[in-house]
N, C-alpha and C positions, 0 to 999 in steps of 0.2 A: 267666193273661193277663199280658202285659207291662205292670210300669210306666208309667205314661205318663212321667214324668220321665227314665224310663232310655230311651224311645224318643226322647223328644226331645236329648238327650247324642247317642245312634246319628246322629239327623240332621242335627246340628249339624258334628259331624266330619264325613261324608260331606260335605256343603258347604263346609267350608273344607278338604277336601283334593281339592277337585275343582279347581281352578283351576292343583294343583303335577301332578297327572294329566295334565292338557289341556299341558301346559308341558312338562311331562318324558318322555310318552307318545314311542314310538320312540327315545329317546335313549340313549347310550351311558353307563352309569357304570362305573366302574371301582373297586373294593370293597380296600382291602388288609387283611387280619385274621390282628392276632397271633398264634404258638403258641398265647399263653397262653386265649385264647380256646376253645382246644378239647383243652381239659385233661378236658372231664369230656363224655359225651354230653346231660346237661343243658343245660350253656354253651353246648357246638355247635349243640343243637336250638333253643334261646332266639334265638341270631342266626340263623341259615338262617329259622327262621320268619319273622324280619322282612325277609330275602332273599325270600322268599317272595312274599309282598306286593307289592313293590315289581314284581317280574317278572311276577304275573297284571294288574297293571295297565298294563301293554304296554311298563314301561322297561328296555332289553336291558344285561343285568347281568354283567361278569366278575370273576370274586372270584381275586384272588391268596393265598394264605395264607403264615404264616412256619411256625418250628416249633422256634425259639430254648430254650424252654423243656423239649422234652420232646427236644431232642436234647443239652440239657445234664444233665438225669437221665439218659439213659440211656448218657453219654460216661461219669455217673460210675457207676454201676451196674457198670460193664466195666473200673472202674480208669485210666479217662483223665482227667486235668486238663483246662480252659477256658480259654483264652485268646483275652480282648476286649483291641484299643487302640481309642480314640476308639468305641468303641461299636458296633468293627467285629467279627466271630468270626473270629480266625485256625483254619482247617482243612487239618491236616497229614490225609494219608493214612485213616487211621486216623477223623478225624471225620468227613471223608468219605462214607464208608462208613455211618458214623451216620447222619447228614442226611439221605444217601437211602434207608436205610429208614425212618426218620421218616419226613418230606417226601411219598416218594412210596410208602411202604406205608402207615405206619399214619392221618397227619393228610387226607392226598386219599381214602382210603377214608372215615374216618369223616366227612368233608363227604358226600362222595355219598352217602353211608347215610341218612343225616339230609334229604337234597332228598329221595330217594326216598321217604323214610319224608311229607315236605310235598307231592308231587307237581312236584315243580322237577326240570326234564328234565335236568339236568348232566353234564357229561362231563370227565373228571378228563383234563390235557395237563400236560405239563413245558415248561421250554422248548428239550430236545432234541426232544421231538417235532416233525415237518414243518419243522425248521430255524426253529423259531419265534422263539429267542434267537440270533445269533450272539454270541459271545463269548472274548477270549482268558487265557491265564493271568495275574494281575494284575502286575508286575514285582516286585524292593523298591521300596518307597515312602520316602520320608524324612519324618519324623514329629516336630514341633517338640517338645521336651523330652524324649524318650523317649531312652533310656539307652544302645540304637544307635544309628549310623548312618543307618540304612535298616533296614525291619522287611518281613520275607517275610511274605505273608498267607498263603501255601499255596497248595492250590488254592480260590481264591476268581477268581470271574471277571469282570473288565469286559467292558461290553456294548458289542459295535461295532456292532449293528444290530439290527431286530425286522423279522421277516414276519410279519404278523397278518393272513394271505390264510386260514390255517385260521382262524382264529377267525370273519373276518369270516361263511362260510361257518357256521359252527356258530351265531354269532347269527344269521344271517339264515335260519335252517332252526326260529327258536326256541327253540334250547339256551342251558344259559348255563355258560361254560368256565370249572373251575375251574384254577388254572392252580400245578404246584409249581413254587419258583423255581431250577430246578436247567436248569443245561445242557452245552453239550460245546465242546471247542474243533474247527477243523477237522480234529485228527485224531483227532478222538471220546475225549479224555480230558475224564472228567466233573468240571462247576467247580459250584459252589458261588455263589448271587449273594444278596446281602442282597434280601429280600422286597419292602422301598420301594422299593426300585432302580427293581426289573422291576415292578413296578404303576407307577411313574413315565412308564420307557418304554412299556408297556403303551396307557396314557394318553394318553400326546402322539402313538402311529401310531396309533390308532385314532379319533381327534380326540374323543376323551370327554367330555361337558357336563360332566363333575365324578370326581374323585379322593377318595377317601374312605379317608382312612385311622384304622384303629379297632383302639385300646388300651389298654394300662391306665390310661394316663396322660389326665385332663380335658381337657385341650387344654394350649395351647403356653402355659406360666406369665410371667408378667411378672415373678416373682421365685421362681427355681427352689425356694427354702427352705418358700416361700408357697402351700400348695395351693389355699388360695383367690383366686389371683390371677391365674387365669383370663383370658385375651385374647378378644372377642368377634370380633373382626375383625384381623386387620393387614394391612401389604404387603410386597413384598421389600425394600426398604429398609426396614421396620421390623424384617423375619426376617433381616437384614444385621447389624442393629446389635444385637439380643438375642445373636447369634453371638459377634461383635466383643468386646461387655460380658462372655462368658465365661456369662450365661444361661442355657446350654443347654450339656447333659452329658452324655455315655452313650447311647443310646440314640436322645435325643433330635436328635443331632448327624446321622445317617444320614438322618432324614425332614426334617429342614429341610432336607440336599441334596438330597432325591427333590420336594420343595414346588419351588424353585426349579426343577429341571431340568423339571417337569411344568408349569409354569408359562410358563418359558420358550420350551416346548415347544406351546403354543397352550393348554391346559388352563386357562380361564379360571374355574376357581374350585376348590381345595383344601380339604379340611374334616377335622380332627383331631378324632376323637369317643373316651369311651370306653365300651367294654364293659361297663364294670360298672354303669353308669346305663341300668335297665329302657327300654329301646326306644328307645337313645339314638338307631339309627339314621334309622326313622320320624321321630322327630323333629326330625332333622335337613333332612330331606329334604321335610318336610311342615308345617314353622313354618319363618316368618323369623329368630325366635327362634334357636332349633338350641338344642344343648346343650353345644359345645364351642368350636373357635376356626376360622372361616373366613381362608383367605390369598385374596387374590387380587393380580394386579399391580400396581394403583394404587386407593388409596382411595375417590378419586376416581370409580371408576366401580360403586362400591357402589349402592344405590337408597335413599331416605329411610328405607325400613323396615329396609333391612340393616343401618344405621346405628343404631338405633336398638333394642338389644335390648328385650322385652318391652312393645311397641307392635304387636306381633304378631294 
């Protein structure tokens, strides 16, 4: 026989996550998750299961994934070097090639392995598929302090538009699209697009209640040195000015432009979680609390409780 103390824990949650249900139920999230997330089928099955959840409870769910990490082992495994500026992956020829067997052999298979194995209907898209991404080759860019001129990314691609007419289609049938972030320019030479990017854009056409992006990192630090210094909330002039102060570094520099553009883009609330804190997502999604740092436009339109960590 159960507990009685452990049944009462069971219905106590079950009532305070009935209210983010009734709230969130049909709604669109949009999920972006590191490489480094699915380094092992442990790690993968630990978050899909919390994917999981979230999708039997009726909120229609697209998860973008990267694959940073296991396409830099296996660039060097082959004898190729890695070249980041600003946090961005320049891809010659050659890494290319990597990325898309990563990306869309080995990281979109071992997602869908992992729903299937949860019972989460998923179906693995890129964003060549059905013209999902348009995109062209990025230009040189010119790059404050950097030792050229202008720095060639490669084939890395800016995004000139999204059709998310398939996707809406695959949510609206129940599926929930996993999506690699790879696509073609118009004459189908395949590009390369940072992960935040494409979950940003992703985002803003598909008018998503919420952005979720989830990595290794706690949320967006107030003093990059400081790992305890955690941001509960900010806004874009707050994510302006941690920029500005030099704040934010590597990595971090790519999702504060995907926060803003998703942002700007109608996506009224951004949330930076990471991974390595047990079920940070749920928790996210299911306390006001949360466990990492929410952006949204203006402070101002937070609610007493958002405001207010751990009065939750």
């Amino acid at each position: 026989m159960q507990n009685p103390n452990n049944r009462d824990i069971v219905v106590a949650a079950l009532k305070h996550a009935a209210p983010y249900v009734r709230m969130y139920k049909n709604k669109v999230f949009v999920l972006k998750a590191g490489g480094e997330i699915f380094t092992s089928i442990e790690t993968t099955r630990a978050f899909v299961e919390q994917i999981a959840i979230l999708h039997q409870v009726g909120m229609r769910i697209v998860l973008v994934h990267g694959g940073g990490p296991q396409s830099t082992e296996l660039s060097a495994a082959l004898g190729m070097t890695t070249e980041f500026i600003d946090g961005r992956r320049v891809t010659d020829e050659h890494a290319l090639e990597v990325a898309a067997m990563v990306l869309n052999g080995q990281i979109n298979t071992r997602i869908l392995a992992a729903c299937r194995d949860l019972d989460v209907p998923a179906v693995g898209i890129s964003g060549v598929d059905a013209g999902l991404i348009r995109a062209h080759k990025r230009p040189p860019v010119k790059i404050d302090g950097h030792e050229t001129d202008h720095v060639d990314y490669g084939y890395v691609g800016d995004i000139e538009g999204v059709d998310v007419a398939v996707l809406r289609m695959q949510l609206d049938s129940g599926l929930m699209p996993v999506i690699s972030p790879l696509s073609a320019d118009a004459g189908g030479t395949l590009l390369n697009i940072n992960a935040d990017t494409v979950a940003a854009a992703m985002a803003s056409a598909l008018n998503a209640e919420k952005l979720i992006l989830v990595t290794g990192a706690p949320g967006i630090l107030q003093d990059r040195s400081d790992p305890g210094s955690v941001m509960s909330y900010l806004d874009l002039p707050g994510l302006r000015e941690l920029r500005e102060n030099v704040s934010m570094a590597d990595g971090m520099l790519p999702k504060a432009a995907a926060i803003e553009t998703a942002i700007k883009g109608g996506v009224a609330r951004v949330h930076i979680i990471s991974y390595k804190l047990p079920d940070s997502l749920l928790l996210e999604v299911f306390t006001n609390e949360g466990t990492g740092t929410l952006v949204v436009a203006n402070i101002n339109t937070l609610s007493p409780a958002e405001q207010a960590p751990g009065q939750d």
